[in-house]
C-alpha positions in Angstrom: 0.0 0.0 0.0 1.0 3.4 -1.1 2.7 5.8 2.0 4.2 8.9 1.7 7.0 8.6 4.1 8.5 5.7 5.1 10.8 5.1 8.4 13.2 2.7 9.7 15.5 2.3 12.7 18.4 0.6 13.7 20.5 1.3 17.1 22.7 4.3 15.2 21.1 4.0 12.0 17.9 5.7 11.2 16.0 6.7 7.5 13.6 7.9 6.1 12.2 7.7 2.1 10.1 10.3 0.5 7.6 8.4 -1.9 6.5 10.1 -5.2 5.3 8.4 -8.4 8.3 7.5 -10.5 10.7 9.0 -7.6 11.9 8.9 -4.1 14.6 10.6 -1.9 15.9 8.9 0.8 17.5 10.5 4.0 19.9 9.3 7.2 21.0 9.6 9.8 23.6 8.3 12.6 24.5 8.4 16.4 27.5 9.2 17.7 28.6 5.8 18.0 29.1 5.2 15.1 30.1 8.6 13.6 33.8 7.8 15.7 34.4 4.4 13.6 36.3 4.7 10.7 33.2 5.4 8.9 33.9 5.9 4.9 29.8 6.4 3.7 27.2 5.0 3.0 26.2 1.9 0.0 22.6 1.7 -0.8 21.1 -1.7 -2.4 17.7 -1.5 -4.1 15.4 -4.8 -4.5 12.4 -4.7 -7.3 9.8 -7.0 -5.3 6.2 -7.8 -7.0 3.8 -6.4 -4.3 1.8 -9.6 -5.0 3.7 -12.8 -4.8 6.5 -10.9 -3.1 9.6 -12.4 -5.6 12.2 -10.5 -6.0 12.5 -9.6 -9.7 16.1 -7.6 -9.3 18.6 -6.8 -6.4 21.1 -4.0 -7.4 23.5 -2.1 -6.3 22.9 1.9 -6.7 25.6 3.8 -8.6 27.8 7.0 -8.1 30.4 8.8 -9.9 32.9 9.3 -7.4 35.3 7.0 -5.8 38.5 6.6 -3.5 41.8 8.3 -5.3 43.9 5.9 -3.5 42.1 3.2 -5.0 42.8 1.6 -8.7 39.6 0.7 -10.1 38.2 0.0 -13.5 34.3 0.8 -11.9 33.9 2.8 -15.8 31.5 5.9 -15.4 29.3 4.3 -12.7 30.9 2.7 -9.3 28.5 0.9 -6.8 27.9 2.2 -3.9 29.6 -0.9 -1.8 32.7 -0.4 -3.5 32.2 3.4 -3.8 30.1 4.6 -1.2 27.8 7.5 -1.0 29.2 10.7 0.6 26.4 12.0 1.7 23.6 11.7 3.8 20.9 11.4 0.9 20.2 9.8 -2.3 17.5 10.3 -5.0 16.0 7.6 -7.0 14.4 8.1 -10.3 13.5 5.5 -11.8 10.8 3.5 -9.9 7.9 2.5 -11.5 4.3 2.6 -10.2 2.8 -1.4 -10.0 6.3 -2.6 -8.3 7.7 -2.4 -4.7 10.5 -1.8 -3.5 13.2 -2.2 -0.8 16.1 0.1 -0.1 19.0 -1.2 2.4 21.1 1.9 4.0 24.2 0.4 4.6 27.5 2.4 6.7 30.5 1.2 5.3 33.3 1.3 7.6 37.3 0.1 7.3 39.8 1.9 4.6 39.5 2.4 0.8 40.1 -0.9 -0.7 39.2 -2.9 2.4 35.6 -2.0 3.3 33.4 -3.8 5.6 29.4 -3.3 6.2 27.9 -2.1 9.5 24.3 -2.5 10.6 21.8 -1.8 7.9 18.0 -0.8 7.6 15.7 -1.5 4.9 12.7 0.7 3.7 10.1 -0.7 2.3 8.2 1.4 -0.9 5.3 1.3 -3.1 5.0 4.0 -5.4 1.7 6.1 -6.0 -0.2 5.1 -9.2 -0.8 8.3 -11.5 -4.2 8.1 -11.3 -5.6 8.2 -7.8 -9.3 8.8 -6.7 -9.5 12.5 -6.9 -6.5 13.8 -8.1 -3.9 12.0 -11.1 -0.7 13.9 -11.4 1.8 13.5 -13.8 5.7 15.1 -14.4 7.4 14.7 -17.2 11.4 14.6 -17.8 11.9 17.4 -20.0 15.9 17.1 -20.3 17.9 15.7 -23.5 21.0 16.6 -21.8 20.3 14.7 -19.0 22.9 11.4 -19.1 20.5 8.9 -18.8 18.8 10.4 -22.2 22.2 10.4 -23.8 22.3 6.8 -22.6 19.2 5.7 -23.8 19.6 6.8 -27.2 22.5 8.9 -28.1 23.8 12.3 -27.1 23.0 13.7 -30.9 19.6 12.3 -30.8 16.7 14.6 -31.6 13.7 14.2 -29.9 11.6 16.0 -32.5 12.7 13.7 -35.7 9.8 11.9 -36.6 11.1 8.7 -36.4 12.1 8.5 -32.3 9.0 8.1 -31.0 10.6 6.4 -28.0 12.5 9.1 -27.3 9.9 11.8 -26.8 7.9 9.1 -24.8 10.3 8.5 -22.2 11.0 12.4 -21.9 7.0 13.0 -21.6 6.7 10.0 -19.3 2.7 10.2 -19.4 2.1 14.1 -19.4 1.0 14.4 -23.1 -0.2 11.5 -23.0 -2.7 12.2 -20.1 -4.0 15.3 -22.1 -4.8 12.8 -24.7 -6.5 10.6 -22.8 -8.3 13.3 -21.2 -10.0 14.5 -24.6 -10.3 11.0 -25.7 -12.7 10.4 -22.6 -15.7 13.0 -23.8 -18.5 11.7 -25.4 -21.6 12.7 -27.8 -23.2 15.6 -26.0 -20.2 16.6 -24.0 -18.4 19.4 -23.7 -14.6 20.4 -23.8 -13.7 24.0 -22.9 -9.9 24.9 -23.3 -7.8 28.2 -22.4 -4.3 28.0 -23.6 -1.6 30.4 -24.2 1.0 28.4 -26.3 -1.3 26.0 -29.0 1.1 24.4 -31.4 0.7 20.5 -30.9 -0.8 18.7 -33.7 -1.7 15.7 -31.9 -3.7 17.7 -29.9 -5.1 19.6 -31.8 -6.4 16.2 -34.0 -7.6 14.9 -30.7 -9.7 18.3 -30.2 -11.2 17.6 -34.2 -11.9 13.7 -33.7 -14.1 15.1 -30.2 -16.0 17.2 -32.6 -16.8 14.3 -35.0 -18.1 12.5 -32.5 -20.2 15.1 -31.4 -18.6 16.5 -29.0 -18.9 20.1 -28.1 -15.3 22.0 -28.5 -14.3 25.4 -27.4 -11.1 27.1 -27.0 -9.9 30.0 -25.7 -6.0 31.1 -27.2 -3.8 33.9 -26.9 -3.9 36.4 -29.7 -2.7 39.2 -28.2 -0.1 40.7 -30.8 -0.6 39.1 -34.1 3.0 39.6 -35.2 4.5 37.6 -32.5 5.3 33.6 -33.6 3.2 32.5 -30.5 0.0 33.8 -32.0 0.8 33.2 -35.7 1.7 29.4 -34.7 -1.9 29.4 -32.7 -3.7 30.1 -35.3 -1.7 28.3 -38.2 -2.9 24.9 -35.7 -6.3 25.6 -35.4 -6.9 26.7 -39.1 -5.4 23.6 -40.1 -7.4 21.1 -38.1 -10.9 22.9 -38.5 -10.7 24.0 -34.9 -11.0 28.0 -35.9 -14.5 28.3 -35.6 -14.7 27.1 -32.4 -11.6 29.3 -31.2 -12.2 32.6 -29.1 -9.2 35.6 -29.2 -7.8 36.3 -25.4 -6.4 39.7 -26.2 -6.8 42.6 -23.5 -4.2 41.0 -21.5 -0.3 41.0 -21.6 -0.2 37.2 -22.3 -3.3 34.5 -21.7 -1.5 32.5 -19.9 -3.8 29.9 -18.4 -3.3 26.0 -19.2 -6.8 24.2 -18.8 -9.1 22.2 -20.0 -12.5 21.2 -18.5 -14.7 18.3 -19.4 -18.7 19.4 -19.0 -21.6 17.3 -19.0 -25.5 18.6 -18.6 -24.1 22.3 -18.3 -21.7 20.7 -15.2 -18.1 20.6 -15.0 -16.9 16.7 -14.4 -13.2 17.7 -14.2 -10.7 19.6 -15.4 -6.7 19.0 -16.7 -4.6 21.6 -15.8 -0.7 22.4 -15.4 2.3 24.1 -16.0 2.6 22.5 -19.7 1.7 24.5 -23.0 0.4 22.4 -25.8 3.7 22.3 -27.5 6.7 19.7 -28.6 8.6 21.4 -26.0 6.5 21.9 -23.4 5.9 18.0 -23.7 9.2 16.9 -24.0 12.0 19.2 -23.2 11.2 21.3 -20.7 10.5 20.4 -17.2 6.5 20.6 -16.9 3.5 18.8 -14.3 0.2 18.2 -14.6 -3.1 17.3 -12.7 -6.2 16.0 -13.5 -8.6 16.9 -10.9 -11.9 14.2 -11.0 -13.8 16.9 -8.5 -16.7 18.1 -9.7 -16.8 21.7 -7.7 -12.9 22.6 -8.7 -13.7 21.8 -12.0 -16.8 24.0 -11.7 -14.5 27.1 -10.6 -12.0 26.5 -14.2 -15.5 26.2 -16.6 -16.7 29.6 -14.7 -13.6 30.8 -15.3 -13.6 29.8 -19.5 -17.0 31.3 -19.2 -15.6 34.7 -18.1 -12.5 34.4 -20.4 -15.0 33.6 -23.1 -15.8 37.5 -23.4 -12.2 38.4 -23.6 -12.3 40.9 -20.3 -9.3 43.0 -19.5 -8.8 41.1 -16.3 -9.9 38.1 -14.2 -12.2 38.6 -11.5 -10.7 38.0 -7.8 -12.9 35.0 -7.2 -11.3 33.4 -10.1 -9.0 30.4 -10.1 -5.5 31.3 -10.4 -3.4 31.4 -13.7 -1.0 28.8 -14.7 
């Protein structure tokens, strides 16, 4: 089961793990005791577990960069952290995945470079969060090519935006495009979908938008077309002219820029729930730049962003102050 925070204890060991999604940072700490050994840091040892049958799928060692200068070593880029250990008193993981469980041993290593022995451990034990939870589904992409484990993946020259790596700009979106997709894909005949958007240059998107309005679904969008010379607005428009979205789309100009980032889903003149965030609907909003979103399944916040498209609808010079905040 999904927690937050996770602790553990050991005599003059103690942690703690910071839960996300896809994330987690772990913390410790240690008495006195054993400060005075000849403490050298700390290795960390990661087990993938099935939360069901319980078998563990992988036990690894996690990595570091740095290592003892008095030690020869042919550890490459990457040294585990038993032969390398950790100097510090925290480590981030990024790469969990929701579905799986995890356990995380702390371990002090103690001795001399080249001759290291373990001390006491303790183990956290960690489920990530799902995406999707009752009320509230939140996803954050990765948003950095320059990022090492990109360059890994698929090459330090590779270009997220050629056509033909797909798998590229799906690992850096990890599920943020994707849940805007999924979010238009879910209205139905007789629904409504109200968007405000500042930057609207996706095509994907903006094909999702034109396949809701074949199937009877009820489109509107509010854009930013506040100076018609800038690149933003001609881009804006080029989209929507192009996928027949145009004469559903409303000008936001008596403002310095429209920034707001939502989209609510309406049914029988009430708002079912809204996807909102920090992320544009553009390639590099999606995929290389560091963006979140949220999808809120609450029928009264939702309510407060389609009164707010209502308002926005009439192109004011200004939001009210009972109006949601812009994004």
């Amino acid at each position: 089961m999904y927690a937050p925070v996770v602790r553990a204890k050991k005599k003059h060991l103690s942690a703690c793990v910071l839960v996300g999604t896809t994330t987690c940072v772990i913390g410790w700490d240690i008495s006195e005791t054993l400060r005075k050994k000849k403490l050298l840091g700390f290795a960390l040892r990661r087990s993938t577990v099935d939360p069901v049958t319980k078998e563990v799928h992988r036990m690894q060692w996690l990595n570091g960069q740095k290592r003892f200068a008095s030690v020869q070593d042919d550890f490459g880029f990457d040294a585990r952290s038993d032969q390398a250990p950790f100097q510090r008193f925290r480590w981030n993981d990024f790469t969990l995945q929701p579905g799986l469980s995890y356990q995380y041993e702390v371990i002090p290593m103690v001795g001399r470079p080249g001759d290291l022995r373990r001390e006491e451990s303790v183990t956290l034990k960690v489920e990530p969060s799902d995406f999707r939870g009752s009320d509230i589904s939140i996803y954050v992409n990765r948003g950095v090519t320059a990022a090492f484990a990109y360059q890994q993946r698929f090459g330090k020259n590779t270009d997220p935006k050629d056509p033909g790596n797909t798998s590229a700009r799906t690992w850096l979106s990890r599920g943020l495009k994707l849940s805007l997709l999924n979010f238009i894909a879910k209205a139905t005949r007789g629904e409504s979908l109200h968007v405000c958007i500042y930057e609207f240059h996706d095509l994907d998107v903006a094909r999702a938008l034109k396949l809701a309005k074949k199937r009877g679904v009820k489109v509107g969008i509010v854009y930013d077309a506040v100076d018609p010379k800038k690149k933003v607005v001609k881009e804006n428009i080029k989209v929507l002219k192009a996928e027949g979205l145009f004469d559903v789309a409303h000008r936001r100009t008596h403002v310095n820029i429209s920034h707001n980032k939502f989209v609510v889903r309406v049914k029988k003149q009430r708002a079912q729930e809204v996807w909102t965030g920090s992320s544009n609907f553009t390639h590099n909003a999606f995929h290389l730049q560091t963006n979140a979103a949220v999808v809120l399944h609450h029928n009264a916040i939702a309510q407060r962003y389609e009164d707010f498209y209502q308002l926005l609808l009439n192109n004011p010079s200004k939001a009210t102050p009972n109006s949601p905040t812009k994004h």
